[in-house]
C-alpha positions as CSV (number, residue, x, y, z in Angstrom):
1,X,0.0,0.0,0.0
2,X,1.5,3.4,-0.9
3,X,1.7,5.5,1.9
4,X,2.7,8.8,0.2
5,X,0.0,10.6,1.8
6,X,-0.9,8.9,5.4
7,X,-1.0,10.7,8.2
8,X,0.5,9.9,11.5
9,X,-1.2,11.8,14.2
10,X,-0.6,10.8,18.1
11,X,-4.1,11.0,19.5
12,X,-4.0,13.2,22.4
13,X,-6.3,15.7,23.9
14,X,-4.1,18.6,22.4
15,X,-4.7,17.6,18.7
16,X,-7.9,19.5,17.9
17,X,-10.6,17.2,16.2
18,X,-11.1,20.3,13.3
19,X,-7.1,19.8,12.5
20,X,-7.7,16.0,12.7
21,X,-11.0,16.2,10.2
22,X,-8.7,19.1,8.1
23,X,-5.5,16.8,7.5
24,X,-7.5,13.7,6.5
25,X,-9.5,15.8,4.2
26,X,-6.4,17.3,2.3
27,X,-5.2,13.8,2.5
28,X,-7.6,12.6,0.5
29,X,-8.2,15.3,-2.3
30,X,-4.6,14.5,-2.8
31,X,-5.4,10.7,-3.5
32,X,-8.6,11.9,-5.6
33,X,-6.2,14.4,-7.5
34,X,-4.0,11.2,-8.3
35,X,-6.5,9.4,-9.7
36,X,-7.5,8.8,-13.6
37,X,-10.3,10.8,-14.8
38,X,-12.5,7.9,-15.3
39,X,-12.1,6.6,-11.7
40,X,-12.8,10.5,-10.3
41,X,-15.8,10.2,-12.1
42,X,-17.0,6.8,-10.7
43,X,-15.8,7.9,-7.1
44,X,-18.1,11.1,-7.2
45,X,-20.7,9.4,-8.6
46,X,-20.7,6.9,-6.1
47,X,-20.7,10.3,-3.7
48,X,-23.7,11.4,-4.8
């Protein structure tokens, strides 16, 4: 598994559940980005 855009976050009450939601979002427009046309198309549609 490619792990060119995990995130490692320690899970402590200092770590903000916003920043948390934030990185995984930006995470994973970065993964859609990567993708062929055709799959971004049969992701969003499967989004709704």
């Amino acid at each position: 598994m490619n792990k060119k855009h995990w995130n490692f976050i320690e899970l402590q009450s200092d770590v903000p559940a916003k920043l948390i939601r934030e990185l995984v979002d930006h995470s994973y427009a970065l993964v859609v980005a990567g993708m062929k046309k055709a799959d971004r198309e049969r992701l969003a549609a499967l989004s709704g």
